[in-house]
MARDO-875941 format. One record per residue (C-alpha): residue in one letter; y, z, x. Coordinates in steps of 0.05 Angstrom, whole numbers, plus 32768, in hexadecimal, padded with zeros to 4 digits. Last residue first. Layout:
A  Y  Z  X $
...
This chain:
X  78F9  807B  762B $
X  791C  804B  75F9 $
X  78E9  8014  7600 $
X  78B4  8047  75F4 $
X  78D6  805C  75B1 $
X  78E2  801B  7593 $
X  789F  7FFC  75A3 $
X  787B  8045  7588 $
X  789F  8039  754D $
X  7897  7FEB  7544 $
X  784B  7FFD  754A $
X  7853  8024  7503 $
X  7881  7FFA  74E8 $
X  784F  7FC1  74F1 $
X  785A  7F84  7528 $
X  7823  7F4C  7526 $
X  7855  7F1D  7512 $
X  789E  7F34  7522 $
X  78CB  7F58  74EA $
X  78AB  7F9D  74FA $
X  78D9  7F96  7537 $
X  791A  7F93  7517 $
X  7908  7FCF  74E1 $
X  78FE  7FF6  7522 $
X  7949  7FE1  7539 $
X  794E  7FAE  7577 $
X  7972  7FBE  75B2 $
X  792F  7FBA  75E1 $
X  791B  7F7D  75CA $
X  795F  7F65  75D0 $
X  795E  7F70  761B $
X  7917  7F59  7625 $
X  7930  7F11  7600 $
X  7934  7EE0  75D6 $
X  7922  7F0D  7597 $
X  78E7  7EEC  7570 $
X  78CC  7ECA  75B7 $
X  78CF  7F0B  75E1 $
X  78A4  7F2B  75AB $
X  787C  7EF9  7599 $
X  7864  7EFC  75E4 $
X  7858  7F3C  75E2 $
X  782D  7F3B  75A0 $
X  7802  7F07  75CA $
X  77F7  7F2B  7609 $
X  77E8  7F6A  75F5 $
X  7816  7FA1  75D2 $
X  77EA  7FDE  75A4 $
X  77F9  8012  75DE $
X  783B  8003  7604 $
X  7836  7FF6  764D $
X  7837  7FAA  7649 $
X  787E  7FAE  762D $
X  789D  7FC6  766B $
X  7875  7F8F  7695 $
X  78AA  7F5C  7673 $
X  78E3  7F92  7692 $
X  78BF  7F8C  76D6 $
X  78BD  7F4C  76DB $
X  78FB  7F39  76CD $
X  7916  7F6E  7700 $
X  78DD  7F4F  772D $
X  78F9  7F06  7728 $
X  7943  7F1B  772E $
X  7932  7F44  776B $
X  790B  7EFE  778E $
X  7944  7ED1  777C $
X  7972  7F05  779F $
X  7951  7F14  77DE $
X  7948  7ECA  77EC $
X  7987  7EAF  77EA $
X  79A1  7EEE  7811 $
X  7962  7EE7  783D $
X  7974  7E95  7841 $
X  79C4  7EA8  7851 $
X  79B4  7EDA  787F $
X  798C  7EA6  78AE $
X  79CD  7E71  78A4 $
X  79FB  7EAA  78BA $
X  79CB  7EC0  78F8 $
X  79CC  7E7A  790B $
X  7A18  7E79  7909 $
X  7A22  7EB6  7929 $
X  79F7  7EA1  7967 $
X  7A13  7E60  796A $
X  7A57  7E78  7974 $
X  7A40  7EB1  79A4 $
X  7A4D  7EFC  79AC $
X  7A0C  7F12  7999 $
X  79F7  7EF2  79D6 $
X  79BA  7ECC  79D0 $
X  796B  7ED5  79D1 $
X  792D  7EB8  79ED $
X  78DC  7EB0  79EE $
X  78C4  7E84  7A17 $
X  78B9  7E3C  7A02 $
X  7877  7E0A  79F2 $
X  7887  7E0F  79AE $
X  78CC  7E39  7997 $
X  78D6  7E7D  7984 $
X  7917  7E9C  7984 $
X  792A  7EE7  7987 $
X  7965  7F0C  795F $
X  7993  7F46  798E $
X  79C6  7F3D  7961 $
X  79AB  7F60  7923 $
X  7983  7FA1  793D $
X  7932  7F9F  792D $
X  791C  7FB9  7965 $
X  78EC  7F86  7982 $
X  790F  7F50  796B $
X  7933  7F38  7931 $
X  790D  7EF6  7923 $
X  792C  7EAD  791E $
X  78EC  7E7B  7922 $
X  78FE  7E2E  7938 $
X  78F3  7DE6  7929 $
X  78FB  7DA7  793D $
X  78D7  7D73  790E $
X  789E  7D54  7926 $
X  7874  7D3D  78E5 $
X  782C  7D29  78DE $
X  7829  7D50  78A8 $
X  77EF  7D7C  78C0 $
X  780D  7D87  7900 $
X  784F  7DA5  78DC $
X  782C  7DD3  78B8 $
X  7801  7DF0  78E7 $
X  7840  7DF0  7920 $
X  7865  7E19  78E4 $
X  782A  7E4B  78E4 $
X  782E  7E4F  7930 $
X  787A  7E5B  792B $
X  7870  7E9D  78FA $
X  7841  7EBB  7924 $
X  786C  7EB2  7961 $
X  78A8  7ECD  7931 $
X  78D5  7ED0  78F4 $
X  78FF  7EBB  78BE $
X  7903  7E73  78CF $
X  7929  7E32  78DC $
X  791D  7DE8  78D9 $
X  7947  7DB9  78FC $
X  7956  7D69  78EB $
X  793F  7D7A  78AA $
X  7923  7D35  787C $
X  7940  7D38  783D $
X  7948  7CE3  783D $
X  78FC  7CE9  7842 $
X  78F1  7D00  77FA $
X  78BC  7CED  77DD $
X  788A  7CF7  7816 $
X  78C3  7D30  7824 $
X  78A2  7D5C  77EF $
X  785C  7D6C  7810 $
X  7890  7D87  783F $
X  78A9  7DBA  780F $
X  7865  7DD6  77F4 $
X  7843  7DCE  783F $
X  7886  7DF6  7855 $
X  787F  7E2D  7814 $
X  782E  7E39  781E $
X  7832  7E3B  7862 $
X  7870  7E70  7866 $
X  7845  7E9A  7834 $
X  7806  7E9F  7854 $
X  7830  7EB2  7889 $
X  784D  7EEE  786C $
X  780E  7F06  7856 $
X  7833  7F3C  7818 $
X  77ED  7F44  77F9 $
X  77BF  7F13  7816 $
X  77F5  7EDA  7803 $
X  77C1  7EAB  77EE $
X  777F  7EC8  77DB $
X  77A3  7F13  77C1 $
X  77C5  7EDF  7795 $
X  7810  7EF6  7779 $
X  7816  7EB2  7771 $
X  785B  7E92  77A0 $
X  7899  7E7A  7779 $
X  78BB  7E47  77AC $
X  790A  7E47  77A6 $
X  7935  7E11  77C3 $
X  7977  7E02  77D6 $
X  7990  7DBB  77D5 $
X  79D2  7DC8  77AF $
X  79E8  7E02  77D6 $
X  79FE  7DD5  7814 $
X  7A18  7E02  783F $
X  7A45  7DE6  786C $
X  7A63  7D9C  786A $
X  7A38  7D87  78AE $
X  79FA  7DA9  7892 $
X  79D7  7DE3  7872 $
X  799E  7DF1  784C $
X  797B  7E24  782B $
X  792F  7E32  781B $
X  7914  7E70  77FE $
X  78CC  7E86  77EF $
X  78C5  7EB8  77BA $
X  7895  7EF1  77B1 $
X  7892  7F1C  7779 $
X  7851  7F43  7797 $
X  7837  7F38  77D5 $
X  7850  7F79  77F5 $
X  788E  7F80  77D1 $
X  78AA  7F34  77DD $
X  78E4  7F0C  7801 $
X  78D1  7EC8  7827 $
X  7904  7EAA  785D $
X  790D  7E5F  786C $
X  794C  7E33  7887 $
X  7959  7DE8  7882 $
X  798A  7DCE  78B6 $
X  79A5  7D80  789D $
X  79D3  7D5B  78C0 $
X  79B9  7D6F  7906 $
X  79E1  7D4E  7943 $
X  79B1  7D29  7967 $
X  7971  7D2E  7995 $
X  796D  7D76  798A $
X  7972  7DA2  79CC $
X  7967  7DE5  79AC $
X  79AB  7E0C  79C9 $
X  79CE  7DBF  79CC $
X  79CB  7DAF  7985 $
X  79D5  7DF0  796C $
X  7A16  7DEA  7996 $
X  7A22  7DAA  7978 $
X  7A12  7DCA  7932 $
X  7A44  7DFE  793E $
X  7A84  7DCB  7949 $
X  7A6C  7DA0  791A $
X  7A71  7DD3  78E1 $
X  7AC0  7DE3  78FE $
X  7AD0  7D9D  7901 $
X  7AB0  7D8E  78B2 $
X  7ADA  7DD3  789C $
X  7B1D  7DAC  78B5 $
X  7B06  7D6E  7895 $
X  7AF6  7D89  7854 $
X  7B37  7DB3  7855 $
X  7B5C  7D68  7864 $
X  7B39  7D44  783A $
X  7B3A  7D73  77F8 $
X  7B96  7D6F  780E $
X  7B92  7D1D  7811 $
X  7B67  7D1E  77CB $
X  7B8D  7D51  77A6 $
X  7BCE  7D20  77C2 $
X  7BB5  7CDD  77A5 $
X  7BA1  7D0A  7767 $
X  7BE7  7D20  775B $
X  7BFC  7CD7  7764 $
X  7BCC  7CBC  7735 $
X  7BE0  7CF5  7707 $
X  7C36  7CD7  7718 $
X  7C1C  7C8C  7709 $
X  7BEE  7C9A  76CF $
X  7C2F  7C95  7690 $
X  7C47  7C66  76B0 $
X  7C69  7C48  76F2 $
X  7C40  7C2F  772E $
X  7BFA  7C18  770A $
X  7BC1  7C36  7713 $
X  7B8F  7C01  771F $
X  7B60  7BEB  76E3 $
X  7B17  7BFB  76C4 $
X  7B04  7BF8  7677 $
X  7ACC  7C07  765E $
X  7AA7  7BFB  761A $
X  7A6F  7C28  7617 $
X  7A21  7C16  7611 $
X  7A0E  7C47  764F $
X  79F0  7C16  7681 $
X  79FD  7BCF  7664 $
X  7A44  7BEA  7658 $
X  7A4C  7C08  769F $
X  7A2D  7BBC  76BA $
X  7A6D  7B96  769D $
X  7AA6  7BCD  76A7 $
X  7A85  7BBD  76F6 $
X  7A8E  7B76  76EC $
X  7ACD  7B7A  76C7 $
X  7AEB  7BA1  7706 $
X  7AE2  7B5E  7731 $
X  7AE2  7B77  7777 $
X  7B13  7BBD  7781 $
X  7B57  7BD3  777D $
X  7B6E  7C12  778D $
X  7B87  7C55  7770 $
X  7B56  7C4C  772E $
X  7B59  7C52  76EC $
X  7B17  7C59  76BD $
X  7B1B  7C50  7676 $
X  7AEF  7C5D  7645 $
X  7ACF  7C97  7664 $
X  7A97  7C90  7690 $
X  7A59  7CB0  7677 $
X  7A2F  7CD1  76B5 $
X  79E7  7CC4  76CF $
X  79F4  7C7B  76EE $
X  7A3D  7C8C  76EB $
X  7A4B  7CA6  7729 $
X  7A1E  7C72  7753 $
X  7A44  7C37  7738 $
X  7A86  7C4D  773F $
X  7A7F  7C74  7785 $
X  7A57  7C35  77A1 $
X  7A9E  7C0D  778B $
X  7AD3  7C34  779A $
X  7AA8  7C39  77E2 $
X  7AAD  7BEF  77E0 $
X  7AF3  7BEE  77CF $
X  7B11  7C1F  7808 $
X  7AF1  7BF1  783A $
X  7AAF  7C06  7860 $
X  7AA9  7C03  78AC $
X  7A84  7C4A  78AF $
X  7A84  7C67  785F $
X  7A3F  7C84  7866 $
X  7A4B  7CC2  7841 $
X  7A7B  7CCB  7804 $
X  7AAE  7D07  77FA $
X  7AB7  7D1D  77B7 $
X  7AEE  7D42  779A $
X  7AEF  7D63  7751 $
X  7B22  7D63  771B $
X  7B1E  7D87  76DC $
X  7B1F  7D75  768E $
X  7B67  7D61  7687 $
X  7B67  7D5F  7634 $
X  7B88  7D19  760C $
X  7B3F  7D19  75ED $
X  7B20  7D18  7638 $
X  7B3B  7D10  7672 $
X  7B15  7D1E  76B0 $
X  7B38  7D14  76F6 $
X  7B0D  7CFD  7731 $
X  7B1B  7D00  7780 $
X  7AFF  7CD3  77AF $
X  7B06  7CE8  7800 $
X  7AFF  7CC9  7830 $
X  7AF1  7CCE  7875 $
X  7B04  7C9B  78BA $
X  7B35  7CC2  78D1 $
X  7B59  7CD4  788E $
X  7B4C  7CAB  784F $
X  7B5C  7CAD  780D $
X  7B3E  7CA2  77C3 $
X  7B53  7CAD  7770 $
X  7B30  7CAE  773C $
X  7B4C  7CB6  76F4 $
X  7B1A  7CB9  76BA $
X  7B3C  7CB2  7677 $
X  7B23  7CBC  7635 $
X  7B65  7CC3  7619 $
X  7BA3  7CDA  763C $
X  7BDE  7CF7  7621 $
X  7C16  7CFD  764E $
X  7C08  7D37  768A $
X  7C3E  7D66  767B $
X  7C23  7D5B  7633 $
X  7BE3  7D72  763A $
X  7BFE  7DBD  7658 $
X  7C28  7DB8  760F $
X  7BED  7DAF  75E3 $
X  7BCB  7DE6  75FE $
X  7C06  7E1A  75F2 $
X  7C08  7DF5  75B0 $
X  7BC5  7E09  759A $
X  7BC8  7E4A  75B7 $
X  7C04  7E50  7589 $
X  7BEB  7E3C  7550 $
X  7BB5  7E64  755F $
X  7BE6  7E9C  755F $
X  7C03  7E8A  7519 $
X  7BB6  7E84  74FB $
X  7BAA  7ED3  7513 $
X  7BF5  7EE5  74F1 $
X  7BEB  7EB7  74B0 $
X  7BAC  7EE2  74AF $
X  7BC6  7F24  74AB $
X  7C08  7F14  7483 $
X  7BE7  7F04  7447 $
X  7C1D  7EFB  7415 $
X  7C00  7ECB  73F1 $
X  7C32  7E9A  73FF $
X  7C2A  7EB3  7450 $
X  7BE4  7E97  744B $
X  7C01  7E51  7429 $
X  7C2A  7E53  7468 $
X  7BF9  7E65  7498 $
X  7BCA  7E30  747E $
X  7BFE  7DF4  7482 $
X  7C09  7E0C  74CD $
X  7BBC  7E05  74D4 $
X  7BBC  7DC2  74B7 $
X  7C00  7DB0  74DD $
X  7BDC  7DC5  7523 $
X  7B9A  7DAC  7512 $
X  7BBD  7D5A  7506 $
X  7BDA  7D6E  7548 $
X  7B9F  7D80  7577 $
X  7B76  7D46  755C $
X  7B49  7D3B  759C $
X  7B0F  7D34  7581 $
X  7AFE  7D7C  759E $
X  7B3B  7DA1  7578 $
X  7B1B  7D7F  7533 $
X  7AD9  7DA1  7548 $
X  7AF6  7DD6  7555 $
X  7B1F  7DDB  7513 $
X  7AE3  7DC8  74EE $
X  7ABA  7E07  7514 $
X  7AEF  7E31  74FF $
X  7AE8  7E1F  74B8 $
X  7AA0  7E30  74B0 $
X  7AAD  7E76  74C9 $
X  7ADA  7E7D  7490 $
X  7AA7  7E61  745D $
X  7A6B  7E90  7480 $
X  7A9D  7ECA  747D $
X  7AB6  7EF1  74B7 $
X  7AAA  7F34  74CA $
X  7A5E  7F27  74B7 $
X  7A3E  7F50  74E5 $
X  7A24  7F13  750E $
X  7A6C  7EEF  74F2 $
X  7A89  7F17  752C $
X  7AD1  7EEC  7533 $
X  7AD1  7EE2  757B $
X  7AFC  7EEC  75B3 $
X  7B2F  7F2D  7597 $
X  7B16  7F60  75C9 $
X  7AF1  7F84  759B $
X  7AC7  7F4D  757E $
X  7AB1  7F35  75C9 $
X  7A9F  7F81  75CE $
X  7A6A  7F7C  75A1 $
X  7A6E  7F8B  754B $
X  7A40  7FAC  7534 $
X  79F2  7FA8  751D $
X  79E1  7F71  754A $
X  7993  7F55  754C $
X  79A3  7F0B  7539 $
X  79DD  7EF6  7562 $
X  79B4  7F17  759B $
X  797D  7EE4  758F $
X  79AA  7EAF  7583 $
X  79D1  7EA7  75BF $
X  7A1A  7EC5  75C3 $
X  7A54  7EA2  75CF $
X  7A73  7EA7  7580 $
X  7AB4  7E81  7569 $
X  7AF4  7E9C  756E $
X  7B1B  7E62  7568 $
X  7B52  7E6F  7595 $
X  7B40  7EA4  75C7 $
X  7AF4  7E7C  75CB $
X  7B0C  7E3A  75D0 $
X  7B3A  7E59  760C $
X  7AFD  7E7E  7627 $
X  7AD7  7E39  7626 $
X  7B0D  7E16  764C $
X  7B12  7E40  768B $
X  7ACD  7E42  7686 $
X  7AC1  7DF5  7680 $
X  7AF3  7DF5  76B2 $
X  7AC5  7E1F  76E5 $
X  7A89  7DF6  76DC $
X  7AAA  7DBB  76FB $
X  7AC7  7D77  76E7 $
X  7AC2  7D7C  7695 $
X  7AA3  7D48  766F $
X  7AC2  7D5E  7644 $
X  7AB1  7D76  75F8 $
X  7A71  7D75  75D2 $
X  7A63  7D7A  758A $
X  7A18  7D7F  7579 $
X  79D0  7D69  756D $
X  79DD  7D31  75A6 $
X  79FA  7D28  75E5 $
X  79BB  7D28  760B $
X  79D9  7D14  7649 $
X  79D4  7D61  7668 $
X  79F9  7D94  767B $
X  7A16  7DCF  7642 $
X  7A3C  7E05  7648 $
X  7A43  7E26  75F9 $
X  7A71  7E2E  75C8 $
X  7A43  7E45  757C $
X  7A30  7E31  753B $
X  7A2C  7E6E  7506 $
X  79F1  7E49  74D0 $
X  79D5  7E2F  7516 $
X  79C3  7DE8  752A $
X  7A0E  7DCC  7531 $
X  7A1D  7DE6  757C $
X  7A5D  7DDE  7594 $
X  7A4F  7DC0  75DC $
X  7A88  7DCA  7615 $
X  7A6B  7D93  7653 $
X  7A51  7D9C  7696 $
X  7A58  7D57  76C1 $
X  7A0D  7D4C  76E9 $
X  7A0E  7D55  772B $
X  7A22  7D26  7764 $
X  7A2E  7D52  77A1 $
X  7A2F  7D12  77D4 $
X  7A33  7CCB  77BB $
X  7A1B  7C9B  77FA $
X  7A39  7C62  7812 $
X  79F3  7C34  782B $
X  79DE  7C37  7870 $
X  79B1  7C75  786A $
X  7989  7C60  782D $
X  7994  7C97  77F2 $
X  794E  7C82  77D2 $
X  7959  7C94  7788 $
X  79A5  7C8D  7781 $
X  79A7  7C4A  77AD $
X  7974  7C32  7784 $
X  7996  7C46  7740 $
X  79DB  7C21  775C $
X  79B4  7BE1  776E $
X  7997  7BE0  7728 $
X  79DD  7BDE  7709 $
X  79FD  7BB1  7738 $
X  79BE  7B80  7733 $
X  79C4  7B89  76E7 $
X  7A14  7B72  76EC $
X  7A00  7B33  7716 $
X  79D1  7B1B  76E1 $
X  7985  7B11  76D2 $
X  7973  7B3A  7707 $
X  794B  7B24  774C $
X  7928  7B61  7771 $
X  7926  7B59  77C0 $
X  78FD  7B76  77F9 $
X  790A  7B6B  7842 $
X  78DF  7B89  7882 $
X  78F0  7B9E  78C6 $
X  793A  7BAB  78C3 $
X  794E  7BD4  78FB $
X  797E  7BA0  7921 $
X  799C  7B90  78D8 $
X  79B2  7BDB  78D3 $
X  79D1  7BDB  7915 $
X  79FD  7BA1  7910 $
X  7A10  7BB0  78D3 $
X  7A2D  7BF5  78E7 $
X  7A56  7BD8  7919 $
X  7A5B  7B88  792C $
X  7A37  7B51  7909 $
X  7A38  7AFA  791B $
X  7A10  7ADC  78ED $
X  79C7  7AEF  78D3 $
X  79E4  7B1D  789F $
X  7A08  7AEA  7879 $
X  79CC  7AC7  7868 $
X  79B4  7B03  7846 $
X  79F4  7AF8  780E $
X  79ED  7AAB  7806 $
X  799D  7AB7  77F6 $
X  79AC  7AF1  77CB $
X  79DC  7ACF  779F $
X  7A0B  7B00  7772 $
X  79E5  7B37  77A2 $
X  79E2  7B7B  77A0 $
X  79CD  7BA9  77E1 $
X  7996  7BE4  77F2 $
X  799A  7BFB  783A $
X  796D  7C28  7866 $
X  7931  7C25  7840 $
X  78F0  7C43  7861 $
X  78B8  7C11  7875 $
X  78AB  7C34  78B9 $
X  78C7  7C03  78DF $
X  7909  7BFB  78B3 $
X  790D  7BE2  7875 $
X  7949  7BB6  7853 $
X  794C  7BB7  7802 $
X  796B  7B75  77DB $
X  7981  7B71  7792 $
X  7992  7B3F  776A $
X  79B7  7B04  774F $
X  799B  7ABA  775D $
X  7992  7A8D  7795 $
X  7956  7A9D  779E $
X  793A  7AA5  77E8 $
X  78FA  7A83  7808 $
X  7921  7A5A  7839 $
X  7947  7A99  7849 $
X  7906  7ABD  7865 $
X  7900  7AA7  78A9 $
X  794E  7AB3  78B8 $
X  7947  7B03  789A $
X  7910  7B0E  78C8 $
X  7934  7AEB  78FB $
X  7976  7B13  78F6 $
X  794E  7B5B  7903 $
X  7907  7B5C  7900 $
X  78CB  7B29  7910 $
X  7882  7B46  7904 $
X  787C  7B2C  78BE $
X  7858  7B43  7876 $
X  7897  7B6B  785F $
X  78C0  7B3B  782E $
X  78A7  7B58  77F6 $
X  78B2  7B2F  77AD $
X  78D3  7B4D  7771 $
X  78E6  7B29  772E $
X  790C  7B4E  76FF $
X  7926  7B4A  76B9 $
X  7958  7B79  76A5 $
């Protein structure tokens, strides 16, 4: 992509005549074109076949959403590509990065897990895997959520029997583990199962994966049958019930016609929302569904939010080969056009049509979508409801979209963890949570200085929103009290930010419902227990100590299991750390046989004695 980028932003006029003084200049050529505001922060990021055809149509008559933007346009920058399908392209990674407010937004766009069948081990193994790195192994899915990939991994796993453990326990058993017992893997760490026979299994997965469910069904059915020849009943019985698994599979495929490489989206409306849902085929296999519901859609057409949801779901995800859609949109080919340039695959892209073998799953997914809508409008009232009401109990200039809440959890100093969570018009929005390790330094934290700690974790988090300014909080809120709101103040002033804020503590006697705020300039107040607003405010301050409480137990059980091995004579820091790196983990440290130990560097029998007998005390 070849690009040529000029800035637009040395003026004084705004609006329609900033854009009128700078047409002459214009190429006519494909590109890119990125509106400012005053304060030189993007507020809309569009593609152009001919940029100086498209900005002219900006200074004619606009009503809505246009209207506004263009009347807070200060300054114009544009990129020119080398073809209409890179300006589509590079217009989607912009929007991705800078998220500007007047451009259809993708919300809750993480990365697709997938099923990887590791090939770097003698004894490969079904894992969950996320990632684009599709190499150095045999994946399966994308899948749509987290859940089906367990849902389908503990199918894999009744079937095929192939190990789920990681390599450092697969290495230290002596017998057989429960997964052996209850008939889900084949124990080839104790040898239950030869390498050869092992071997096999990971062929038939692999040939399951590709898609091939048939051609394994008459191998394995072949195999039975010579098994049954020589009169070994056993295993003709264990390949007859993967047979059947196999089928059982096979058949819930079939309901839905065989479909390969398919994605399948789908979109409706309902005052004013929408909603996009997306099926995942893969291999002929339904890999999930999932709904998304895109921001920013005010006086946009069903096809141009088709259209940002395309281009801004697939800059970090592989499309499959053929993508089907419920409604039309502008020239398909163009979009199947920038996909290849982006991820090198042939793609495909039509409407559903009304009959066929799609028709009745684009139906089913016309209705998921409808039903998602509904439940996410019905939660969206009841947010809005408390928010206005927060609204109105701290006077905030407009409806907050994004409430970012702060607690800290330690043992006086030590273990400490700063937690951030957020919450918004769609709930909790788990997602954007944060954690912020703080030292265990007597200099810093002063050994359990709570407000030491709040100013290290808000100058840490707003040092962040240079980069981030789209993350902005409309209101800030914060375990605690007056001390509490004059280190915020600190913070704040040296910034340079004025963001409303307010501290949440318990009061004098400690009793939930009878909390205090603290605000600048204000007296200290309280609310009825009994309140709306008051129960959601003390749900959104339980959910940061929850959030908080956790992370910070999980760091000092780990902790405190490492430290174990820092008590035993003859163990510093180096023959600890080849320790945990020899056997993965504290856990299997602690399971492992003196003969075990003596097999790590710098470990004799002698030491691997006194390992094995303080770790057992």
């Amino acid at each position: 992509m070849t690009q040529y980028q000029k800035s637009l932003s040395d003026n004084i006029l705004s609006g329609k005549e900033l854009i009128k003084s700078r047409l002459e200049e214009m190429p006519s050529h494909p590109g890119v074109y990125r509106m400012l505001d005053i304060d030189k922060k993007i507020i809309y990021i569009g593609k152009a076949k001919n940029l100086k055809n498209r900005l002219k149509q900006y200074t004619g008559d606009l009503e809505g959403k246009n209207s506004t933007m263009i009347s807070l346009v200060y300054y114009l920058e544009y990129s020119v590509t080398d073809s209409e399908s890179s300006a589509l392209l590079l217009e989607g990674q912009l929007i991705k990065k800078f998220k500007p407010r007047f451009n259809i937004l993708l919300k809750d766009d993480k990365s697709f897990p997938y099923i990887k069948l590791r090939l770097d081990h003698d004894f490969p193994q079904l894992i969950k895997y996320r990632g684009r790195d599709l190499k150095n192994g045999k994946f399966f899915g994308p899948f749509a959520s987290v859940k089906q990939v367990e849902v389908t991994l503990l199918e894999l796993q009744k079937i095929f029997k192939l190990r789920s453990c990681s390599d450092s326990y697969f290495s230290t058993r002596k017998r057989p583990c429960l997964q052996y017992q209850i008939n889900r893997c084949s124990a080839p760490c104790t040898r239950k199962i030869s390498k050869k026979d092992y071997d096999e299994l990971v062929e038939q997965v692999k040939t399951f994966l590709s898609g091939k469910n048939k051609s394994l069904q008459n191998l394995l059915a072949q195999k039975m049958q010579s098994l049954s020849e020589e009169l070994n009943f056993e295993e003709a019985a264990k390949i007859r019930d993967r047979i059947k698994a196999l089928s059982y599979i096979q058949l819930k495929a079939e309901t839905t016609g065989f479909i390969k490489d398919t994605d399948l989206i789908a979109i409706t409306e309902l005052n004013g929302e929408y909603c996009v849902q997306l099926y995942i085929y893969r291999a002929g296999q339904p890999c999930g569904n999932h709904p998304y519901f895109p921001e920013h859609t005010q006086g946009q057409n069903i096809s141009e939010i088709l259209e940002a949801f395309i281009m801004q779901l697939y800059q970090d995800k592989i499309p499959a080969e053929n993508i089907i859609l419920s409604h039309s949109i502008n020239d398909p080919n163009l979009f199947a056009k920038a996909l290849k340039e982006l991820h090198g695959i042939k793609i495909k892209i039509e409407v559903s049509k009304k009959s066929g073998s799609t028709a009745n799953l684009m139906q089913i997914a016309l209705e998921n979508a409808r039903i998602a809508l509904e439940q996410h409008l019905k939660n969206s009232a009841k947010n809005r409801y408390a928010l206005e009401e927060v609204q109105k109990l701290f006077n905030l200039p407009a409806l907050p979209n994004r409430i970012e809440v702060y607690d800290n959890s330690h043992i006086q100093g030590s273990f400490a963890i700063g937690a951030m969570i957020v919450a918004g018009r769609e709930g909790f929005d788990k997602k954007e949570y944060r954690l912020f390790t703080i030292k265990d330094q007597p200099q810093n934290i002063g050994g359990g200085d709570d407000y030491a700690m709040l100013r290290e974790v808000l100058t840490r988090r707003l040092n962040r929103l240079r980069n981030e300014p789209y993350r902005l909080p409309d209101l800030m809120i914060i375990d605690g009290g007056r001390g509490h709101m004059n280190i915020v103040e600190q913070v704040l002033e040296k910034f340079s930010l004025n963001i409303p804020f307010v501290c949440m503590s318990k009061g004098v006697d400690r009793n939930r419902g009878r909390e205090q705020f603290h605000r600048p300039n204000q007296e200290v107040f309280t609310l009825d227990k009994n309140l709306p607003v008051m129960k959601y405010l003390q749900i959104l301050r339980d959910e940061a100590h929850n959030f908080a409480i956790k992370n910070h137990r999980k760091k000092r059980s780990k902790a405190i299991k490492i430290s174990s091995l820092d008590n035993i004579p003859g163990i510093g820091e180096m023959r600890k750390k080849g320790l945990l790196s020899y056997f993965g983990s504290f856990a299997a440290v602690s399971d492992a046989t003196v003969d075990e130990l003596t097999k790590v560097e710098g470990i004799n029998k002698e030491l691997a004695q006194i390992v094995y007998e303080a770790l057992r005390k």
